[in-house]
N, CA, C and O of each residue as an XYZ file, in Angstrom:
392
protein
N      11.763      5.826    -39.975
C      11.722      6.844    -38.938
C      10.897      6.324    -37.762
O       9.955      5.543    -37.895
N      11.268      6.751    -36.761
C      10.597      6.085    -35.287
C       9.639      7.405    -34.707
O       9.887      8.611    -34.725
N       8.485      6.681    -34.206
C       7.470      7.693    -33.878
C       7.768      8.268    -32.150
O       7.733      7.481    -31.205
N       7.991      9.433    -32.025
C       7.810     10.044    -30.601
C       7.779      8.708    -29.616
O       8.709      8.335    -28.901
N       6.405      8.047    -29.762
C       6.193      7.006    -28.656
C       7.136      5.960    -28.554
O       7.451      5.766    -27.380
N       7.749      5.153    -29.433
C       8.316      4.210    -29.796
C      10.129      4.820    -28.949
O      10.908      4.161    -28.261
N      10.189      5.840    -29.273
C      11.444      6.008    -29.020
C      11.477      6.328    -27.561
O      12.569      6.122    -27.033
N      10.466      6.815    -26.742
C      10.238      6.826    -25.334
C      10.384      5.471    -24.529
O      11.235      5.317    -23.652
N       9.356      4.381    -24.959
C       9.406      3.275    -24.989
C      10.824      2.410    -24.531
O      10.987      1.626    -23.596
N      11.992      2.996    -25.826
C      13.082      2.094    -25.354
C      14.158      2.915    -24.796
O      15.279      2.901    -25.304
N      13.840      3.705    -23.665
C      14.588      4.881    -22.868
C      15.363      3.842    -22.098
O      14.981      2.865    -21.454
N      16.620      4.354    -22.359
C      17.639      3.279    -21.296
C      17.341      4.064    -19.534
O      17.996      3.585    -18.609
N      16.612      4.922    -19.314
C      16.345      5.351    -17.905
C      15.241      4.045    -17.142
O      14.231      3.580    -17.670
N      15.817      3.674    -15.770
C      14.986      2.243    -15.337
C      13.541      3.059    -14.887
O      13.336      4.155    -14.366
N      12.950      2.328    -15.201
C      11.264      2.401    -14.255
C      11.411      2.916    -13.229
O      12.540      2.626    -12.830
N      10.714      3.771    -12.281
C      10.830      3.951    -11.343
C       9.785      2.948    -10.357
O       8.652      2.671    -10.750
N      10.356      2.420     -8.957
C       9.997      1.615     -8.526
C       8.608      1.827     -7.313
O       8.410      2.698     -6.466
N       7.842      0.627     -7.700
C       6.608      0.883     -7.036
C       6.340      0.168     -5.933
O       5.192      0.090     -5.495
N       7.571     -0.546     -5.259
C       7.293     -1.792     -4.259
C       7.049     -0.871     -2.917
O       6.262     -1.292     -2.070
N       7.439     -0.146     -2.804
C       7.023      0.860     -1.476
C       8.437      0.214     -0.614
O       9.126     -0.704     -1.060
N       8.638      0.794      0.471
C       9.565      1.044      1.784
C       9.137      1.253      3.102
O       8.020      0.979      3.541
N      10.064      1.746      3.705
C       9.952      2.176      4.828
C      10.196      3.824      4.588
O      11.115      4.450      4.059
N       9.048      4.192      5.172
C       9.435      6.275      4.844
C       8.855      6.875      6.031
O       7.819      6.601      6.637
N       9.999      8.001      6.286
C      10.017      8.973      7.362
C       9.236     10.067      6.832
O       9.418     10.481      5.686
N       8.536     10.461      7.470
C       7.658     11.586      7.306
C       7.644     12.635      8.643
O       7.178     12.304      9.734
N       8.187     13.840      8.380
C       8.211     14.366      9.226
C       7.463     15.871      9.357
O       7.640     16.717      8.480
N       6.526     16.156     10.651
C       5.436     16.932     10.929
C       5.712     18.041     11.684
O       6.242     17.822     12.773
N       5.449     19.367     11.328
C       6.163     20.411     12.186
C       5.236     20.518     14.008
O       5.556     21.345     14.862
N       4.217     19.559     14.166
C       3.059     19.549     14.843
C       3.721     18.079     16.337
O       4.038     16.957     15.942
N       3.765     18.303     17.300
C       3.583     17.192     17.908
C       2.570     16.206     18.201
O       1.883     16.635     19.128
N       2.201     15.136     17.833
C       1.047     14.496     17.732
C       1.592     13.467     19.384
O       2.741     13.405     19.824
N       0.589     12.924     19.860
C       0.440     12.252     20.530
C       0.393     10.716     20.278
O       0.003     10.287     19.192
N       0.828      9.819     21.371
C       0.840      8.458     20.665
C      -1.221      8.084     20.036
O      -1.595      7.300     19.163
N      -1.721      8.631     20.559
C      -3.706      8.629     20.165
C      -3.235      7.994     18.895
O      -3.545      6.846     18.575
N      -2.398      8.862     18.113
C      -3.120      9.209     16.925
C      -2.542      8.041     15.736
O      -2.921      7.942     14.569
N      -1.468      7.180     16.478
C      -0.957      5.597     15.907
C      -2.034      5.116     15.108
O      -1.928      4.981     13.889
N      -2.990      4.873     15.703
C      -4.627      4.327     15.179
C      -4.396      4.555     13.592
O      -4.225      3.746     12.680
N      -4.480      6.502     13.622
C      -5.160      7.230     12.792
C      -3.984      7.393     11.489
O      -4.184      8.128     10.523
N      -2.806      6.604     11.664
C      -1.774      6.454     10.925
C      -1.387      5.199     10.899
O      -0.241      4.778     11.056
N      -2.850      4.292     10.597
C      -2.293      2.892     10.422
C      -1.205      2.334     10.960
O      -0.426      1.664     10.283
N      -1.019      2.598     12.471
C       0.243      1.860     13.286
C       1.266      1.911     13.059
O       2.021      1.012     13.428
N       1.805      3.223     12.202
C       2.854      3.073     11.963
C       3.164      4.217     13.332
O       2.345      5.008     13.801
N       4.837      3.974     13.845
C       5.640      4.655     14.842
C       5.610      6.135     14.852
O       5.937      6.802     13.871
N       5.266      6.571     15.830
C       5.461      8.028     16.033
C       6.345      8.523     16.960
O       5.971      8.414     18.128
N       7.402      9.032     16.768
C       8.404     10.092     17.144
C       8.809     11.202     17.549
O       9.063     11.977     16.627
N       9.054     11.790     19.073
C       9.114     13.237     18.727
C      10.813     13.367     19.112
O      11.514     12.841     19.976
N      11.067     14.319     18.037
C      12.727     14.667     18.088
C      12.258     16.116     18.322
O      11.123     16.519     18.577
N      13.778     17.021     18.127
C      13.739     18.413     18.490
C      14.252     18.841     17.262
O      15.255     18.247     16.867
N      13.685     19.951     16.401
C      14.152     20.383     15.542
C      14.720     21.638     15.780
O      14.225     22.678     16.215
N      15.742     21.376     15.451
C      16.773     22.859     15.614
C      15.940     24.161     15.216
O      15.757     25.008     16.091
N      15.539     24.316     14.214
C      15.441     25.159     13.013
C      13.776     25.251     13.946
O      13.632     26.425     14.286
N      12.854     24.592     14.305
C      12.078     25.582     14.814
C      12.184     25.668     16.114
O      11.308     26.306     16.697
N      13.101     25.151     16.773
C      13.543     24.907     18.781
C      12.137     24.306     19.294
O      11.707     24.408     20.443
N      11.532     23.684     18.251
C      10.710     22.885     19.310
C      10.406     21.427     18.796
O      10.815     21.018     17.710
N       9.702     20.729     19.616
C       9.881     18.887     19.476
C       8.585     19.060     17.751
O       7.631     19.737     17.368
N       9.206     18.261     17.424
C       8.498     18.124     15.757
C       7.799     16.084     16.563
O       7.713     15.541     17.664
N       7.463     15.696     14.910
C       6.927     14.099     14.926
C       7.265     13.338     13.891
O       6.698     13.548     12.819
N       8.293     12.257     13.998
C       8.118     11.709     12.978
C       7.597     10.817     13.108
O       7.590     10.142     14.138
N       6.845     10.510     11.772
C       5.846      9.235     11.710
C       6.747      8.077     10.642
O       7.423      8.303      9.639
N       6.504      7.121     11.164
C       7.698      5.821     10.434
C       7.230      4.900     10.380
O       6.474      4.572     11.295
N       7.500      3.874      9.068
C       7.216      2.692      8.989
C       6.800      2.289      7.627
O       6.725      3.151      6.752
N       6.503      0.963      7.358
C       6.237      0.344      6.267
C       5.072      1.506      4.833
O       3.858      1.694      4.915
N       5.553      1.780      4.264
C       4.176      2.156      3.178
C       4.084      0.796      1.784
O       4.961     -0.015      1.488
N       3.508      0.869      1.525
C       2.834     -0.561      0.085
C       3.364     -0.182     -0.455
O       4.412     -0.798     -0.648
N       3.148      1.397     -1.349
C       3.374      1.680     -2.507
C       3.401      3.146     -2.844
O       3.967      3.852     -2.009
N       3.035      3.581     -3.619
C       3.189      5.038     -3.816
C       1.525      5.510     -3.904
O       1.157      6.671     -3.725
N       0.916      4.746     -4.114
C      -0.673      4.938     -3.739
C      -0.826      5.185     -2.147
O      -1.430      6.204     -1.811
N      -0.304      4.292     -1.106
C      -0.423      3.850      0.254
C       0.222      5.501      0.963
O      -0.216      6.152      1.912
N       1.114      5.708      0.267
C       2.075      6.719      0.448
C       1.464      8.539      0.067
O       1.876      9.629      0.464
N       0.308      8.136     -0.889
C      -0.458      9.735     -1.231
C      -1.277      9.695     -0.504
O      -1.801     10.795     -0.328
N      -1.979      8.321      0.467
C      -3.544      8.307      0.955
C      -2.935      8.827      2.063
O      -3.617      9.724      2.558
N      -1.863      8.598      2.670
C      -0.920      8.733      3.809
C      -1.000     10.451      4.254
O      -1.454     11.035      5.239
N      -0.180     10.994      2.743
C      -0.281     12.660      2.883
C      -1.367     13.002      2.916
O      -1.390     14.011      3.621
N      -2.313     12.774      2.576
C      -3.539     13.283      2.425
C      -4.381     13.137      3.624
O      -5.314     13.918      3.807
N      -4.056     11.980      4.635
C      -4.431     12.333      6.061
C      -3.489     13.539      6.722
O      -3.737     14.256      7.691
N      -2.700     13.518      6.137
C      -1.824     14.679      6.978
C      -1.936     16.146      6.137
O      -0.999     16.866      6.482
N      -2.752     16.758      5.198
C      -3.226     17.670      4.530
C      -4.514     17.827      5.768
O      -4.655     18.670      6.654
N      -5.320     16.672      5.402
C      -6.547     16.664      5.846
C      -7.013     17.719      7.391
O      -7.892     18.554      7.604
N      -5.506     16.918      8.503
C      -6.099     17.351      9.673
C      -4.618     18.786      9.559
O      -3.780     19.109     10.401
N      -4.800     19.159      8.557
C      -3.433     20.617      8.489
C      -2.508     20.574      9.219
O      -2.483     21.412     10.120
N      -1.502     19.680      9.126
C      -0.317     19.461      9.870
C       0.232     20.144      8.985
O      -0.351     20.533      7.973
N       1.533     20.392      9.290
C       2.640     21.525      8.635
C       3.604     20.318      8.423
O       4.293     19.942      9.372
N       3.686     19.623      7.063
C       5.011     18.988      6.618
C       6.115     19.525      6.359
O       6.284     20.643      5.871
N       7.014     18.662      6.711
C       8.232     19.455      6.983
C       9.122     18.708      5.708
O       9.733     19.425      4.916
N       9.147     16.985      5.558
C       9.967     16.366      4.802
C       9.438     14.545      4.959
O       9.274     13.775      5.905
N       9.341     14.480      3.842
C       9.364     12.893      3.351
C      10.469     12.104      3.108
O      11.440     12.713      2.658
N      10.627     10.575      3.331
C      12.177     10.486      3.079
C      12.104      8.948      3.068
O      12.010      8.320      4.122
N      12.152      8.325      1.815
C      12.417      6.982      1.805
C      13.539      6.393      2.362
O      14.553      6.901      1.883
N      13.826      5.341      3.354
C      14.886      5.100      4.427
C      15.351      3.786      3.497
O      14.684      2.986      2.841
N      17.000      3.937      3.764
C      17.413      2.695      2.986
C      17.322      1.796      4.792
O      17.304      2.136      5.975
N      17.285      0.344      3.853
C      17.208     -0.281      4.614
C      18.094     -0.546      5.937
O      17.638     -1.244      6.843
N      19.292     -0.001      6.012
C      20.188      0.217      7.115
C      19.726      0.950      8.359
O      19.931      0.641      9.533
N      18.852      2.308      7.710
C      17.956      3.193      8.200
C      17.086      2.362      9.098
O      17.430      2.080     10.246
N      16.071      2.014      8.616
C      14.832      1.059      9.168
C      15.380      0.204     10.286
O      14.847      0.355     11.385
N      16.227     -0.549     10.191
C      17.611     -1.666     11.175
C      17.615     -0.763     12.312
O      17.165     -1.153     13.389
N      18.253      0.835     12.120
C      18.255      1.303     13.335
C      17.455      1.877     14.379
O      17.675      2.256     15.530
N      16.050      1.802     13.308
C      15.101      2.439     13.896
C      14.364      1.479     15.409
O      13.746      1.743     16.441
N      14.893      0.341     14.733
C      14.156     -0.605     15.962
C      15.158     -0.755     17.604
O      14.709     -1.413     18.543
């Protein structure tokens, strides 16, 4: 008989991956270019969001990992921005961003 752990162990479901991307993060708040600094250089964006008729921010670019990626939200908790949506970009994505 196989113990609970053992049979978890050989789950045909893959790892989930920790190499990090490129991710869109998007802020119901318009930020100013200032605040690049304060988001480790990554790109800031303002589009128009339908749904609230006014210019939102997205913030874009490289994250490490999924650590790089919580310290990330947690500046954006910190100064109470209103998140709207996170969004790992396939790489086609990222291509057009430039």
């Amino acid at each position: 008989m196989m113990r609970k752990s053992q049979a978890s162990m050989e789950s045909t479901q893959p790892l989930p991956s920790n190499d990090g991307g490129v991710y869109e993060i998007k802020i119901e708040e318009r930020l100013d270019d200032h605040w690049k600094e304060w988001f480790e250089g990554m790109d800031l964006k303002h589009v128009e969001n339908s749904e609230l008729g006014r210019q939102c921010t997205l913030i874009i670019g490289p994250i490490a990992d999924q650590s790089a990626l919580h310290g990330l939200l947690a500046k954006i908790r910190d100064l109470n921005l209103t998140l709207i949506s996170v969004r790992k970009m396939a790489l086609t994505d990222s291509n057009r961003q430039e």
